[in-house]
N, CA, C and O of each residue as an XYZ file, in Angstrom:
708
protein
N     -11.763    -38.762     78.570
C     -12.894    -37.865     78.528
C     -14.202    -38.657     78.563
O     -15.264    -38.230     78.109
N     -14.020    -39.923     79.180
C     -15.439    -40.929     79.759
C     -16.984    -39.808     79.929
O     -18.017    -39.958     79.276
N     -16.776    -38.915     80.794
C     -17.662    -38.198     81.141
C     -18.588    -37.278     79.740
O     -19.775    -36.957     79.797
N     -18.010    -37.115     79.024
C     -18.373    -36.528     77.764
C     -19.001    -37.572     76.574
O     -19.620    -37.252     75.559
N     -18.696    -38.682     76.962
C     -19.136    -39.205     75.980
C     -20.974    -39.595     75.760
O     -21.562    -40.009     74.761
N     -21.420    -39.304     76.943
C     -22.829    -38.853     76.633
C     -23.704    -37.723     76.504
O     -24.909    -37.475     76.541
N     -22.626    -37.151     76.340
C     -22.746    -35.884     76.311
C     -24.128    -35.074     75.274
O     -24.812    -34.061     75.422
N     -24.042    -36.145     74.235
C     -25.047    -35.669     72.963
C     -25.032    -34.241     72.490
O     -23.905    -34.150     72.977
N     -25.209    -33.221     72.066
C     -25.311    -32.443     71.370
C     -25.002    -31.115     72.194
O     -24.989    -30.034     71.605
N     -24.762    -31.201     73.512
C     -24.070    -30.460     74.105
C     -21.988    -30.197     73.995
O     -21.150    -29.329     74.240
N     -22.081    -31.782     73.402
C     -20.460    -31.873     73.228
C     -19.997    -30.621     71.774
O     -18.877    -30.158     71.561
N     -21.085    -30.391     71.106
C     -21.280    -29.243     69.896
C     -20.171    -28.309     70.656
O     -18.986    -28.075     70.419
N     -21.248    -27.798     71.859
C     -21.175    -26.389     72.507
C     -20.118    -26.146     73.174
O     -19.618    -25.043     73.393
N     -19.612    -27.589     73.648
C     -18.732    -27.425     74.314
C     -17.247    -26.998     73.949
O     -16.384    -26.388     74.579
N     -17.295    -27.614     72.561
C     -16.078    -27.428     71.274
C     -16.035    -26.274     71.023
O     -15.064    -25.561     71.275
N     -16.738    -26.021     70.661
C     -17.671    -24.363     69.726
C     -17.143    -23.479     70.756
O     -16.188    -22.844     70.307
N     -17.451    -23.156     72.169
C     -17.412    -22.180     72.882
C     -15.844    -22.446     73.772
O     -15.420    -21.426     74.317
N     -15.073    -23.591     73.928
C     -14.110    -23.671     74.528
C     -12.851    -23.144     73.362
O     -11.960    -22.314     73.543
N     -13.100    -23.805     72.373
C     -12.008    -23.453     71.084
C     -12.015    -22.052     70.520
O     -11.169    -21.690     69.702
N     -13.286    -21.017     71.107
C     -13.475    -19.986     70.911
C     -12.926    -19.204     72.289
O     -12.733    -17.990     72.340
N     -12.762    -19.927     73.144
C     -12.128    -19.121     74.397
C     -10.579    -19.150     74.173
O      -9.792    -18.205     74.222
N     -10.328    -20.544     73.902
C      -8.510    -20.881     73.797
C      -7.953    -20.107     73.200
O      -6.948    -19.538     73.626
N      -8.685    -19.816     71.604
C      -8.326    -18.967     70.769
C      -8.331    -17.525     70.621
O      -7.789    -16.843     69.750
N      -8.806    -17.287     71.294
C      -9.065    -15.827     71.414
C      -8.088    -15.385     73.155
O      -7.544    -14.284     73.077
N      -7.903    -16.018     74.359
C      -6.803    -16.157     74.846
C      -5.638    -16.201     73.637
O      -5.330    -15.269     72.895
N      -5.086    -17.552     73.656
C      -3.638    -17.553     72.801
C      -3.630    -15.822     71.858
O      -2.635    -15.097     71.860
N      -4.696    -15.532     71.275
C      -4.405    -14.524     70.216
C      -3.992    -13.334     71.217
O      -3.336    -12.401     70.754
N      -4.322    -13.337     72.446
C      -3.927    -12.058     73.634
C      -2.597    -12.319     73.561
O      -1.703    -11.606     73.104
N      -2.513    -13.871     74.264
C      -0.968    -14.143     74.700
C       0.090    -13.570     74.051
O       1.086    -13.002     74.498
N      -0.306    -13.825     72.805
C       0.921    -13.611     71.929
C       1.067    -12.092     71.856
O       2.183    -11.606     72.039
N      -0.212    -11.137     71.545
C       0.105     -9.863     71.852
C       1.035     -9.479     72.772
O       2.154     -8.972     72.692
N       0.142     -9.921     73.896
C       1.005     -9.636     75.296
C       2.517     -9.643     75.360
O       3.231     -8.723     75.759
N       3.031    -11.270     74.733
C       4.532    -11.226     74.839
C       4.971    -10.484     73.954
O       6.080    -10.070     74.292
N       4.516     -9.934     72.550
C       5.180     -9.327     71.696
C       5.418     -7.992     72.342
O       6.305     -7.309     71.830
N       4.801     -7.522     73.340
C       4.311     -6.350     73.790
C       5.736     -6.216     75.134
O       5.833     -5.239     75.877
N       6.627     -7.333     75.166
C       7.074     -7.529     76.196
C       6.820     -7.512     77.651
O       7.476     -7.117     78.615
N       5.134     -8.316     77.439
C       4.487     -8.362     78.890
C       4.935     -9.828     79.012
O       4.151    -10.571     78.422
N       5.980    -10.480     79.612
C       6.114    -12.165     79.285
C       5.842    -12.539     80.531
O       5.892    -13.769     80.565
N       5.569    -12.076     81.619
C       5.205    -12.989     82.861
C       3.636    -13.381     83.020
O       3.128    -14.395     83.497
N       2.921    -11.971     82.330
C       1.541    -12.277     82.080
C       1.611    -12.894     80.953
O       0.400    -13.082     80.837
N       2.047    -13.359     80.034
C       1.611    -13.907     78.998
C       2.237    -15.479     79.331
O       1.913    -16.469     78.676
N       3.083    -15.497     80.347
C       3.490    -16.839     80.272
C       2.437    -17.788     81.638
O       2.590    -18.987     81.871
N       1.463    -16.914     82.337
C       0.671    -17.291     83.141
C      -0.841    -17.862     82.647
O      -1.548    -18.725     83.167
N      -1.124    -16.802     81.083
C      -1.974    -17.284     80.093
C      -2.122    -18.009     79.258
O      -3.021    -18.198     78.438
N      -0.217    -18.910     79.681
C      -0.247    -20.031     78.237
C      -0.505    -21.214     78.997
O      -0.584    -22.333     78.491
N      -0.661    -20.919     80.438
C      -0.810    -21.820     80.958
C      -2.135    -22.653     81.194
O      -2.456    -23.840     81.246
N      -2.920    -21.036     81.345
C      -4.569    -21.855     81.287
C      -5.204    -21.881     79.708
O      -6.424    -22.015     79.611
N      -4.567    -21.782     78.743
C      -4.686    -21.286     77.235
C      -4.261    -22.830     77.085
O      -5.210    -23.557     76.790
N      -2.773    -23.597     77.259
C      -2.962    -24.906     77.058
C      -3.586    -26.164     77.404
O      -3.642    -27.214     76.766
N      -4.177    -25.763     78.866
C      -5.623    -26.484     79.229
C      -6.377    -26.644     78.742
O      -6.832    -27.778     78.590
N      -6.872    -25.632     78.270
C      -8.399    -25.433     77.810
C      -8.142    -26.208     76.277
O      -9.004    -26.968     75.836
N      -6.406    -25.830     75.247
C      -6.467    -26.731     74.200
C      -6.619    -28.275     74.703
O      -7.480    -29.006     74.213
N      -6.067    -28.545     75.325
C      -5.904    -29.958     75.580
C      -7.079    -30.423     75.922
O      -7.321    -31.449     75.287
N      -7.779    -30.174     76.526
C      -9.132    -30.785     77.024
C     -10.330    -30.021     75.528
O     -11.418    -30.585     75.643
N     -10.349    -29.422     74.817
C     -11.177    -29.273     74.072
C     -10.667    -30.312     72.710
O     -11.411    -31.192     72.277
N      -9.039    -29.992     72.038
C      -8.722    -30.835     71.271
C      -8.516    -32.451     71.337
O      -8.166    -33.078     70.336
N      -8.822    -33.233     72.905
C      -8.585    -34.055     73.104
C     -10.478    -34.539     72.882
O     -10.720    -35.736     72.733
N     -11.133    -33.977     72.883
C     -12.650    -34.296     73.081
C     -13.190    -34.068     71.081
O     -14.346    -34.129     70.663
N     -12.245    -33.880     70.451
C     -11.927    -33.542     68.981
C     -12.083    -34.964     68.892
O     -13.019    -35.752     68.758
N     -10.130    -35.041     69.079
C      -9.801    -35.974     68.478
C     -10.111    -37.173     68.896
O      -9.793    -38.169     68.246
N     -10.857    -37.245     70.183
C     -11.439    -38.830     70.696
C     -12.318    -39.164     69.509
O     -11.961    -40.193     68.935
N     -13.385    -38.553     68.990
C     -14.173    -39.049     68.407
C     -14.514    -38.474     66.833
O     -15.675    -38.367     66.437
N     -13.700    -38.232     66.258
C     -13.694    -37.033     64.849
C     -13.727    -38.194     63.718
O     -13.960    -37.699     62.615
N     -13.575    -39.474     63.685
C     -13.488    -40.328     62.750
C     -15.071    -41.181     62.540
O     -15.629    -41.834     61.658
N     -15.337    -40.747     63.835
C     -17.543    -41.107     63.619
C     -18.132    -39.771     63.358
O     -19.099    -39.555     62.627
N     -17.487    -38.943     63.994
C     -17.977    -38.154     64.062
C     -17.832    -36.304     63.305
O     -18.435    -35.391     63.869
N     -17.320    -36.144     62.545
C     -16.815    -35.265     61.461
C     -17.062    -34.216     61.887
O     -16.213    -33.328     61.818
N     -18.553    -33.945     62.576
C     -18.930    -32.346     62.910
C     -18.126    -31.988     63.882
O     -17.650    -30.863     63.731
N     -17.701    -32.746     65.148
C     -16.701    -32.387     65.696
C     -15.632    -31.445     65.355
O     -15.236    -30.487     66.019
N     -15.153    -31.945     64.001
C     -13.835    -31.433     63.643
C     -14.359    -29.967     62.434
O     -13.750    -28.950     62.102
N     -15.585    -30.444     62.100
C     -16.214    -28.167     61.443
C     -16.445    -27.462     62.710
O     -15.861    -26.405     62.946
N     -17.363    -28.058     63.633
C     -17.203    -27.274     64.915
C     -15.958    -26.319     65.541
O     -15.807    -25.168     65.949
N     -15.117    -27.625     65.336
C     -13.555    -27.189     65.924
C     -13.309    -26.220     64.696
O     -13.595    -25.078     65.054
N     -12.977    -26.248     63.666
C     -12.262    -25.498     62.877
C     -13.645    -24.016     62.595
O     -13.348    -22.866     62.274
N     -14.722    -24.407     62.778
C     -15.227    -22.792     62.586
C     -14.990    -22.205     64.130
O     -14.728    -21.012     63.977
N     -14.976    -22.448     65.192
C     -14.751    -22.286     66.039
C     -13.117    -21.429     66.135
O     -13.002    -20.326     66.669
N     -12.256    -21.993     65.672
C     -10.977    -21.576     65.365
C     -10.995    -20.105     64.553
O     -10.249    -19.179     64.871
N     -11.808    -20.051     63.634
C     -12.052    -19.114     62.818
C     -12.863    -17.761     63.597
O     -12.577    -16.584     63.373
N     -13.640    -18.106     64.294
C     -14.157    -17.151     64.880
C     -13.308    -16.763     66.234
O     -13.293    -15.554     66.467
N     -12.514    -17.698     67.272
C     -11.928    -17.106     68.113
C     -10.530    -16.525     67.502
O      -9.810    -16.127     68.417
N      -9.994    -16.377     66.317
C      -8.937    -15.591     65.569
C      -9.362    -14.091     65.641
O      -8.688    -13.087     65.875
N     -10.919    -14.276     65.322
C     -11.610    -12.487     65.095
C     -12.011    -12.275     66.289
O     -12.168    -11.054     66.294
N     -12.410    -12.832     67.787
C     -12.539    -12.192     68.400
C     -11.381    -12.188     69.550
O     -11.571    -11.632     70.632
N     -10.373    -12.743     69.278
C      -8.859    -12.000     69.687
C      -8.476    -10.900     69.438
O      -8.181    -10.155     70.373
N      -8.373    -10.490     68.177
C      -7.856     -9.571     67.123
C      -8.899     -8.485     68.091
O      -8.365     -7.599     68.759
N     -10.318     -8.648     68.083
C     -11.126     -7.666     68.332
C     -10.441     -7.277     69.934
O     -10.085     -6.124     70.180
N     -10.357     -8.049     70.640
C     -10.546     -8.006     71.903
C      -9.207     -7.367     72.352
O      -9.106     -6.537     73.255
N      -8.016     -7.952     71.472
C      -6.756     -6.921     71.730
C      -6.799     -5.801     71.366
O      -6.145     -4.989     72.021
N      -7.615     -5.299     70.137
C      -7.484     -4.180     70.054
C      -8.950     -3.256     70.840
O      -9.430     -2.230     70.359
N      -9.401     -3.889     72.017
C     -10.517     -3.051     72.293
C      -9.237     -2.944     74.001
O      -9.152     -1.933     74.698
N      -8.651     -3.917     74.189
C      -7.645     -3.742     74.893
C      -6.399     -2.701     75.046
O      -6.040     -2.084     76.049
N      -5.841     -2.705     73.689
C      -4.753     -1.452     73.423
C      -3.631     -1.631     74.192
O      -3.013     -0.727     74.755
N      -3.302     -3.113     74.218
C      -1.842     -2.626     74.992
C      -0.800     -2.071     74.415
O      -0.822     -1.933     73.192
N       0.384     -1.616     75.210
C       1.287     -1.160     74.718
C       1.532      0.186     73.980
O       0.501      0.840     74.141
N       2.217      0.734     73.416
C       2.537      1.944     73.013
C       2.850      2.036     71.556
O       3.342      1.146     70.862
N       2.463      3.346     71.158
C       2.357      3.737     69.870
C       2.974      4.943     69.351
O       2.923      5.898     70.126
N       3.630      5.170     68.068
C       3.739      6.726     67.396
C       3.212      6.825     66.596
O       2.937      5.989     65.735
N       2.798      8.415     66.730
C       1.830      8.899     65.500
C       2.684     10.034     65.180
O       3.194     10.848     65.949
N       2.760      9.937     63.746
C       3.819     10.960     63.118
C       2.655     11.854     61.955
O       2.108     11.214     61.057
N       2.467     12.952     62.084
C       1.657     13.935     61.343
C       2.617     14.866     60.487
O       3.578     15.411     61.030
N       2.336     15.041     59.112
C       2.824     15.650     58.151
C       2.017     17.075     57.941
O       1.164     17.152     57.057
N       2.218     17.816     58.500
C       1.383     19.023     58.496
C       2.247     20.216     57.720
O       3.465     20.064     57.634
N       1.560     21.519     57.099
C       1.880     22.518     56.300
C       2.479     23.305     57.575
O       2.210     22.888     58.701
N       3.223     24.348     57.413
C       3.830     25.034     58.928
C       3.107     26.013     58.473
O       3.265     26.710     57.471
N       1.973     26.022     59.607
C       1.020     27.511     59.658
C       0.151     27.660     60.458
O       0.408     26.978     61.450
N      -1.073     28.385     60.596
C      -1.275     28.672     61.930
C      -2.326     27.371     62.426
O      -2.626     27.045     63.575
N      -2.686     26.868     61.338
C      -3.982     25.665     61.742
C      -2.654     24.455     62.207
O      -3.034     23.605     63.014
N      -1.575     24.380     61.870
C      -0.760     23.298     62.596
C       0.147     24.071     63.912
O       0.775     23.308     64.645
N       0.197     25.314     64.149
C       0.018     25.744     65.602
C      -0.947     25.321     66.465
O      -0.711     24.938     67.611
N      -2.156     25.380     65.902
C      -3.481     25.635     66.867
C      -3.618     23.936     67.404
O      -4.141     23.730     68.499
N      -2.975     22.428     66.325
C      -3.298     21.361     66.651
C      -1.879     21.426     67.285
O      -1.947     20.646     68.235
N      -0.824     21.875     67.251
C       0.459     21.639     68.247
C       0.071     22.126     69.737
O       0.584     21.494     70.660
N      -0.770     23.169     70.039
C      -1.152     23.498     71.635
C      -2.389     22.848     71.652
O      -2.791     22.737     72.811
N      -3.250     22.313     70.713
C      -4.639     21.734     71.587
C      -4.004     20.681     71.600
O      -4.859     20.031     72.203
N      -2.816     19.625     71.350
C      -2.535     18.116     71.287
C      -1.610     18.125     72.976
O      -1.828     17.312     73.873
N      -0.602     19.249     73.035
C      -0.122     19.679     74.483
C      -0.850     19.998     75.357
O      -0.560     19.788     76.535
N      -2.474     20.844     74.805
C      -3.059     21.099     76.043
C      -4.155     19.821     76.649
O      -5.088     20.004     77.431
N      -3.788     18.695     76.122
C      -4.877     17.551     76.507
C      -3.605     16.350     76.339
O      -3.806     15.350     75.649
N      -2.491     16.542     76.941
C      -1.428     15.849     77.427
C      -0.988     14.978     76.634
O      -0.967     13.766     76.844
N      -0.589     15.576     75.618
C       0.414     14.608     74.342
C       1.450     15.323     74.468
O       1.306     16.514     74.747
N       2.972     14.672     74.260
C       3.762     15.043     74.510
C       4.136     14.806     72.733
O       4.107     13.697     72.199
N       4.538     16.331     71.878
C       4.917     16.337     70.326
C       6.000     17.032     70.599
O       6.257     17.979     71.341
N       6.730     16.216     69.669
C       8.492     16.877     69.023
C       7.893     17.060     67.755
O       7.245     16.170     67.205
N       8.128     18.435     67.161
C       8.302     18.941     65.802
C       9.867     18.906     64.914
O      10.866     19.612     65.057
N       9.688     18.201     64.324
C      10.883     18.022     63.340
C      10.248     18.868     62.031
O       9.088     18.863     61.618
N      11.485     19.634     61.498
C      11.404     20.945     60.639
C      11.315     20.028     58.992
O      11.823     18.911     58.896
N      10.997     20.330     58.456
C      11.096     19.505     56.868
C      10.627     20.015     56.180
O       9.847     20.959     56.314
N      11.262     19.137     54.603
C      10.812     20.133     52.757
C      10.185     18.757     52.212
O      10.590     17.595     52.170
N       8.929     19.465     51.786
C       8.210     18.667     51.011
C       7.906     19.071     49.713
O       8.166     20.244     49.447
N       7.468     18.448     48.936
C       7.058     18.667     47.186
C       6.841     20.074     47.151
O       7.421     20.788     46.332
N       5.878     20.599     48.164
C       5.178     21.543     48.232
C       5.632     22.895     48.932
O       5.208     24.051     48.930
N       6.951     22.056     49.681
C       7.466     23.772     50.836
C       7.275     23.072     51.848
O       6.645     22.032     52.039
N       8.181     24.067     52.811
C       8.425     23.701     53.700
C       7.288     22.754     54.921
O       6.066     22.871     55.000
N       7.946     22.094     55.525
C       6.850     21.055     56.255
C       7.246     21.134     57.856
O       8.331     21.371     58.388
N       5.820     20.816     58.473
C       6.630     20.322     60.016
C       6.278     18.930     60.012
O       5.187     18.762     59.466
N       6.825     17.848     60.436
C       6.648     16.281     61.490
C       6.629     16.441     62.755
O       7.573     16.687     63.506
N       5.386     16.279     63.020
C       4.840     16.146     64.547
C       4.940     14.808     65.138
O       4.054     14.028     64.788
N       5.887     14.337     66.018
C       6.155     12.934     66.409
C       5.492     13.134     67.567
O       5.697     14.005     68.413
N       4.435     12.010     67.549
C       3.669     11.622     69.293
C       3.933     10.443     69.638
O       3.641      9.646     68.747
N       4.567      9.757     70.981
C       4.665      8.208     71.467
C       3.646      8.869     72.520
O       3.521      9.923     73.144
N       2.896      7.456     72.330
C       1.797      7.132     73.363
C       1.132      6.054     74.076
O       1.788      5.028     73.900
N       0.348      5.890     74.637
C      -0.440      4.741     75.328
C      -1.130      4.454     74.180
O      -1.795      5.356     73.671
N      -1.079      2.768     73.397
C      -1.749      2.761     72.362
C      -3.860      3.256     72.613
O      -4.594      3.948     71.907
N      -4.108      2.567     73.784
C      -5.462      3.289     74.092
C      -5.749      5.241     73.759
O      -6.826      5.826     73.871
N      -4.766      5.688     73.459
C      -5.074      7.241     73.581
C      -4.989      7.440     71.859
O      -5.124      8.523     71.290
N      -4.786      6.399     71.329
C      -4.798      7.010     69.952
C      -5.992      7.281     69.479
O      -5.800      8.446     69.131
N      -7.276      7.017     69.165
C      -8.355      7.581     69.098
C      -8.739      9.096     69.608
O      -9.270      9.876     68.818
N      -8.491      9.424     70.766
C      -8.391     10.842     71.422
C      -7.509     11.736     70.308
O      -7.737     12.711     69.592
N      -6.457     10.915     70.550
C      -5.537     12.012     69.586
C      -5.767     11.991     68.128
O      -5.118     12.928     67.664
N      -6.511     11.234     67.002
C      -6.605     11.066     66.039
C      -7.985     11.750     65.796
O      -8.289     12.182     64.684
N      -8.716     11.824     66.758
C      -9.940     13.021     66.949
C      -9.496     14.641     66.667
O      -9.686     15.482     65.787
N      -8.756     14.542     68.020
C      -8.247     15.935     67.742
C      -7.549     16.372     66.374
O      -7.981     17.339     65.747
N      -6.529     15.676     65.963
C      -6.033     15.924     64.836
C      -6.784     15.784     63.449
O      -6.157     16.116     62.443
N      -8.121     15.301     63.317
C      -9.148     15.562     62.438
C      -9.619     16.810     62.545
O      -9.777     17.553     61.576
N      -9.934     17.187     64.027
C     -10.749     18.510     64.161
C      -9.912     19.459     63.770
O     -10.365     20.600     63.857
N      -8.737     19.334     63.329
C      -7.844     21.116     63.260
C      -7.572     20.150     61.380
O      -7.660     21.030     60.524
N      -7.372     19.096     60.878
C      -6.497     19.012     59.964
C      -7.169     17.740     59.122
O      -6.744     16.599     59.299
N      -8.288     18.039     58.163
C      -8.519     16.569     57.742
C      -8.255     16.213     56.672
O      -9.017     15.432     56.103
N      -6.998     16.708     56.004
C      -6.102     16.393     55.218
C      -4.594     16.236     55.638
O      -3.645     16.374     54.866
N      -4.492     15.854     57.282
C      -3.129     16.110     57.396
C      -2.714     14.273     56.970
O      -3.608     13.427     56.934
N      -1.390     13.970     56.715
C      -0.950     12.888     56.410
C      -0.710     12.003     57.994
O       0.047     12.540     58.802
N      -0.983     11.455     58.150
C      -1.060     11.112     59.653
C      -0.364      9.281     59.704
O      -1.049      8.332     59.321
N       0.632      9.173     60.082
C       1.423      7.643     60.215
C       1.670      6.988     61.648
O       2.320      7.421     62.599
N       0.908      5.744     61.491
C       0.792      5.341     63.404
C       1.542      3.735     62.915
O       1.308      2.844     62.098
N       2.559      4.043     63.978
C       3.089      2.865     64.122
C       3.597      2.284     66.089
O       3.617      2.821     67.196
N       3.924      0.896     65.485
C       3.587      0.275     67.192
C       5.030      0.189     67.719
O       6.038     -0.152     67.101
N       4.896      0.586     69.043
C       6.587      0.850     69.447
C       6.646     -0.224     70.070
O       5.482     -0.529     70.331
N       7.753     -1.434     70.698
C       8.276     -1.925     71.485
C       9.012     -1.601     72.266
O       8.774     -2.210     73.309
N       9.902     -0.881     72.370
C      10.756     -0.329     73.704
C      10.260      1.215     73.813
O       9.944      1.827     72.793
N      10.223      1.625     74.693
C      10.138      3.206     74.172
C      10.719      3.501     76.134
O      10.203      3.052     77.157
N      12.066      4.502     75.945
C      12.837      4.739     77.199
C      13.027      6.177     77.393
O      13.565      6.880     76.538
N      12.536      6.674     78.648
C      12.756      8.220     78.706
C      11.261      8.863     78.191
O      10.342      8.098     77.898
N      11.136     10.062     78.124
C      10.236     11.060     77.228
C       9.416     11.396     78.257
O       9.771     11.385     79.435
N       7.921     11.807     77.719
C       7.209     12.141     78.288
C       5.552     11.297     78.219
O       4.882     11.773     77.302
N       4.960     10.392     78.851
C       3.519      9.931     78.753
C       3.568      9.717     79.842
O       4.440      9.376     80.641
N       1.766     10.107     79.879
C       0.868      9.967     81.140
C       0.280      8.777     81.079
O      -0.078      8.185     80.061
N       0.212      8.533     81.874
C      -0.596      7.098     82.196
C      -1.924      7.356     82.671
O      -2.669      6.420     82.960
């Protein structure tokens, strides 16, 4: 890394903003494959281990004169963790269920046809709760549509019990893309 070494106080920026790219990549990647996207994620580990190697190699050339190097690097690390996290979830891959605990009556009719009439596909499962009888409204979806649907289901129910969890396989049914 000859070329860097006169770098002066630009070599800061260069740490700072590359270790904030790597990191915030890798934090996709790994989404991605968990998500069972592995051909895109195995195309992103590719320019994701570049960018480590040439930023951690410009670390560790000089971190024993030079110390800020290595807070650079590690706040740098710290901040591309949060804007992974941010960036996958402004992303939304993959698919989701949202399971709603609603009273069986007419305000959980009215959110069972406005959630069908703006293309959610709900199975009602019949159930007894503390209180009497219950319905479970199961939705799988495009994780991006959960906001839409967690809207709607405020506007009819803002006490309903509402449980979102992240699917990995999901085969058959009904979602729009």
């Amino acid at each position: 890394m000859n070329f860097l070494d006169n770098a002066g106080i630009w070599i800061y920026f260069i740490i700072f903003f590359g270790k904030i790219l790597e990191v915030t990549v890798a934090t996709v990647r790994v989404v991605l494959i968990n998500r069972g996207e592995k051909k895109i994620g195995s195309i992103i580990a590719f320019f994701e281990i570049l960018i480590w190697l040439f930023i951690t190699g410009t670390v560790l050339e000089g971190f024993q004169d030079d110390i800020l190097r290595v807070i650079v690097f590690a706040l740098a690390f710290a901040i591309g963790n949060y804007l992974g996290s941010w960036l996958e979830n402004k992303l939304a891959f993959g698919l989701s269920s949202i399971q709603i605990i609603v009273s069986n009556n007419e305000q959980s009719h009215v959110l069972l046809d406005d959630l069908r009439q703006n293309d959610f596909a709900v199975t009602i499962i019949k159930g007894q709760g503390k209180d009497g009888e219950r319905d479970l409204m199961v939705l799988h979806l495009l994780r991006k549509r959960i906001p839409e649907a967690m809207e709607i289901i405020h506007s009819h129910l803002e006490n309903a019990v509402i449980i979102v969890n992240d699917v990995k396989t999901l085969k058959g049914g009904y979602i729009k893309k």
